[in-house]
C-alpha positions in Angstrom: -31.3 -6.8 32.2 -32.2 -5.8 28.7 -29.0 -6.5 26.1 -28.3 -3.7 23.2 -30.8 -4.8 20.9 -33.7 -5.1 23.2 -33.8 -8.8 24.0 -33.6 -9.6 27.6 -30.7 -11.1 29.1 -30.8 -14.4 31.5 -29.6 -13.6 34.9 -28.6 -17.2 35.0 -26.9 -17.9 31.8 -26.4 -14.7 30.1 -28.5 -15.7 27.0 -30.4 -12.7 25.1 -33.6 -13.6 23.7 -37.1 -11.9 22.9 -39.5 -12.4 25.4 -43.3 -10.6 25.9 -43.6 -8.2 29.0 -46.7 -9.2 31.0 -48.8 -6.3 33.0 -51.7 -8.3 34.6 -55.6 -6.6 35.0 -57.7 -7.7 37.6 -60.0 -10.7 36.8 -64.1 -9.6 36.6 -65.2 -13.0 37.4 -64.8 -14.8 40.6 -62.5 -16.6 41.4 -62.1 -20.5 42.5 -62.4 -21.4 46.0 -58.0 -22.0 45.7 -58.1 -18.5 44.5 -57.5 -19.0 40.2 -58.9 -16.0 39.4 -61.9 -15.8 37.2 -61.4 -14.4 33.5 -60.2 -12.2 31.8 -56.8 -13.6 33.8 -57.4 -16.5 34.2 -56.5 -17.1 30.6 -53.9 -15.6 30.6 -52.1 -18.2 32.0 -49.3 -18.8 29.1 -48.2 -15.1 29.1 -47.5 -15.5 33.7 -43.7 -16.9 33.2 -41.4 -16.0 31.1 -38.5 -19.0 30.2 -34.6 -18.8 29.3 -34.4 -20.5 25.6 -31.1 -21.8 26.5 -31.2 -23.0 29.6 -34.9 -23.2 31.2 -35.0 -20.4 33.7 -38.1 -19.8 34.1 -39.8 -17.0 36.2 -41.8 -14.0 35.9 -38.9 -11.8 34.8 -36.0 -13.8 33.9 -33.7 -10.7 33.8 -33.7 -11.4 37.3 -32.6 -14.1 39.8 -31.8 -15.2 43.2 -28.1 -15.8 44.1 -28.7 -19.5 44.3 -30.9 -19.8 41.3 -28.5 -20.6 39.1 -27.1 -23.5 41.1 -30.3 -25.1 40.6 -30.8 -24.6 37.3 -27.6 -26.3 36.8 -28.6 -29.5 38.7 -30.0 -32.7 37.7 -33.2 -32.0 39.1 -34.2 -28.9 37.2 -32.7 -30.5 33.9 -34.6 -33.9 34.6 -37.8 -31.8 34.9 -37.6 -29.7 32.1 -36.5 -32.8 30.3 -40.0 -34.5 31.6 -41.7 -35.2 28.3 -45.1 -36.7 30.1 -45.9 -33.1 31.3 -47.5 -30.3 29.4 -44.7 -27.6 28.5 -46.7 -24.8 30.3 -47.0 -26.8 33.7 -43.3 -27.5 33.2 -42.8 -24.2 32.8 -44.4 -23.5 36.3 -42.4 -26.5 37.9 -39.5 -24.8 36.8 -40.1 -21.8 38.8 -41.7 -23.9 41.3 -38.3 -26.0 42.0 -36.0 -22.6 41.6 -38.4 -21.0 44.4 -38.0 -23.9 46.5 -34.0 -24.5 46.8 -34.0 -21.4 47.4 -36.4 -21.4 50.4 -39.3 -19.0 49.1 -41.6 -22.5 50.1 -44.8 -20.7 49.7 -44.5 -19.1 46.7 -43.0 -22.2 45.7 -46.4 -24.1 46.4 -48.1 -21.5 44.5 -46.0 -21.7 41.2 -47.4 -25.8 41.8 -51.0 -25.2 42.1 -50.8 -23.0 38.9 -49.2 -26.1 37.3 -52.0 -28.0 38.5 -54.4 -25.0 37.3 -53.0 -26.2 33.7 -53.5 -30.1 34.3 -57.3 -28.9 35.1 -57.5 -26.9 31.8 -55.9 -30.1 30.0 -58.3 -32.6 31.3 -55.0 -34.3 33.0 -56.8 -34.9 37.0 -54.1 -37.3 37.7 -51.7 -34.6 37.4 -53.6 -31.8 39.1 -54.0 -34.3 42.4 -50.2 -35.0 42.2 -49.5 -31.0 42.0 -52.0 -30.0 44.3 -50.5 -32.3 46.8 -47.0 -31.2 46.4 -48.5 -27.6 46.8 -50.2 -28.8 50.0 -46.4 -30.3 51.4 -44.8 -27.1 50.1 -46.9 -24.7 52.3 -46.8 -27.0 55.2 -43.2 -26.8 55.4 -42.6 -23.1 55.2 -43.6 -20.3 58.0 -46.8 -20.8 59.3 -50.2 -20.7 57.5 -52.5 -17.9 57.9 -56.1 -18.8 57.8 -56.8 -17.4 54.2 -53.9 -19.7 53.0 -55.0 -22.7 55.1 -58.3 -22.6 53.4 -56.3 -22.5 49.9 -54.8 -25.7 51.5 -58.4 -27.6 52.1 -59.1 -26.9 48.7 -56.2 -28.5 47.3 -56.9 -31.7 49.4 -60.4 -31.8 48.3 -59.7 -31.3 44.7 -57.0 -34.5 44.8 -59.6 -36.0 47.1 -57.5 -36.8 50.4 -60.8 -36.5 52.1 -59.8 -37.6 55.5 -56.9 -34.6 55.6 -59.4 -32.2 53.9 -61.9 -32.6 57.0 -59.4 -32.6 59.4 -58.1 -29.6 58.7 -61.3 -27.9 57.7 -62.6 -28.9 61.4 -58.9 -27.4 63.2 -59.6 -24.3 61.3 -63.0 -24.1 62.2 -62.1 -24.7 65.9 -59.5 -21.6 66.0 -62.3 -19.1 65.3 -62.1 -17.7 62.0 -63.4 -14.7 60.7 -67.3 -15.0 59.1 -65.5 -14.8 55.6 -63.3 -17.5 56.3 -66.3 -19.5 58.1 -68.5 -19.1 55.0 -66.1 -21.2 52.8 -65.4 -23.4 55.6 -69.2 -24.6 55.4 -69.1 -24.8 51.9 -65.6 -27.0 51.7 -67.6 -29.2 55.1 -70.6 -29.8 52.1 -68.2 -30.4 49.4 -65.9 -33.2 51.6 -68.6 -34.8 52.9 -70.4 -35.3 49.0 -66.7 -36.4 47.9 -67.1 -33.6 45.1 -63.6 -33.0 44.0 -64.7 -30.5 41.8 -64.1 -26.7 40.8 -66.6 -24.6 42.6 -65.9 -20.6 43.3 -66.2 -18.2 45.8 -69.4 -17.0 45.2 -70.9 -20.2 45.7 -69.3 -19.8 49.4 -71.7 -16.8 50.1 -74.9 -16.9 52.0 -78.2 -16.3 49.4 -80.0 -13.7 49.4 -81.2 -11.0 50.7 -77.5 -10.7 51.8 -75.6 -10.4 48.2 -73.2 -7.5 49.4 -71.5 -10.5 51.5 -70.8 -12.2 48.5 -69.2 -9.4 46.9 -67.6 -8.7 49.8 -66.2 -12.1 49.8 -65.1 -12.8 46.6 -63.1 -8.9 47.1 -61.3 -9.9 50.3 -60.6 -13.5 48.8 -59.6 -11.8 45.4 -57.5 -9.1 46.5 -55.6 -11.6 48.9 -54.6 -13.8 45.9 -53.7 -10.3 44.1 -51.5 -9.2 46.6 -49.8 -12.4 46.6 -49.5 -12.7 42.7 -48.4 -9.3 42.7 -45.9 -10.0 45.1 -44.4 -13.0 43.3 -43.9 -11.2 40.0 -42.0 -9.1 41.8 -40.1 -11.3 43.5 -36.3 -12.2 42.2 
């Protein structure tokens, strides 16, 4: 809700303040095999979530809130992490959202808002923090509804990059066994390459893609991966 003098108003605490709208353009780069798009978004990081000055709300639009939202902002939990010192303020930021997401029960796009927090560990040479995140993300989409095969492969790569090995092979093999389509099968080799090196590392889509002189797969795969993570991102910033 936007007060009389143009400052938005908190839907959990009332408070007014100034805060930049955010209208996202589609990324011209490829993006990561866990679906951080490439650039000119994937910069733009800072501008995603916007955060009460009073009491820490954070989401994309805090004008907005779930019923329940402000009972968790009011807990412990949410003050306590807020409160965390040790972590960077933008990956706090993303926690924030992350925890109001999951009391109340969005799981998965709670276990998004946690890989973008470890998205900003990567960009802040922090790797101990990024393997903690992405493993929350990974317990985060394993308890909600059931993961479709896109999502599961977004799950791999978060247990590659924090290097659980034997739980990124596992579930790269279960995938592999339930058929998936040849997109999904083309990153599936590539993650199989990647665990079995132990390369933790950042690699993107387009690296997934056969070589030539078959280069409209790879475009083709990097569209359906990028568009799936579009949809979703769209989704959540409209979400609350």
């Amino acid at each position: 809700m936007t007060g009389a003098s143009g400052a938005l108003r908190c839907a959990v605490c009332g408070t007014e303040s100034r805060q930049a709208s955010f209208r996202p353009s589609p990324p011209e780069q490829a993006p990561d095999l866990d679906l951080r798009p490439g650039e000119p978004l994937r910069g733009s990081m800072a501008r995603w979530l916007q955060q009460c000055p009073h009491c820490g709300y954070s989401a994309p639009d805090i004008g907005r809130a779930h019923p329940a939202a402000a009972e968790a902002v009011a807990a412990a939990p949410f003050r306590a992490l807020i409160a965390e010192s040790t972590h960077p303020p933008l990956a706090r930021r993303f926690l924030a959202w992350a925890h109001v997401l999951e009391e109340t029960g969005a799981l998965h796009a709670a276990a998004e808002a946690t890989l973008h927090a470890a998205w900003v560990a990567d960009d802040l040479d922090r790797p101990e923090l990024a393997a903690q995140w992405r493993q929350e993300a990974v317990a985060l989409w394993r308890s909600g509804p059931r993961l479709d095969a896109e999502q599961t492969v977004r799950v791999i790569d978060a247990l590659r990059r924090s290097e659980a090995w034997g739980d990124a092979a596992a579930t790269t093999e279960a995938l592999g066994a339930s058929g998936p389509s040849e997109t999904v099968a083309q990153v599936l080799r590539l993650e199989r390459r990647l665990i079995a090196a132990q390369d933790a590392g950042r690699h993107t889509l387009a690296s997934a893609a056969p070589p030539a002189p078959r280069p409209h797969v790879a475009q083709h795969l990097v569209a359906r991966q990028s568009d799936g993570f579009w949809a979703r991102v769209m989704k959540m910033f409209r979400k609350r």
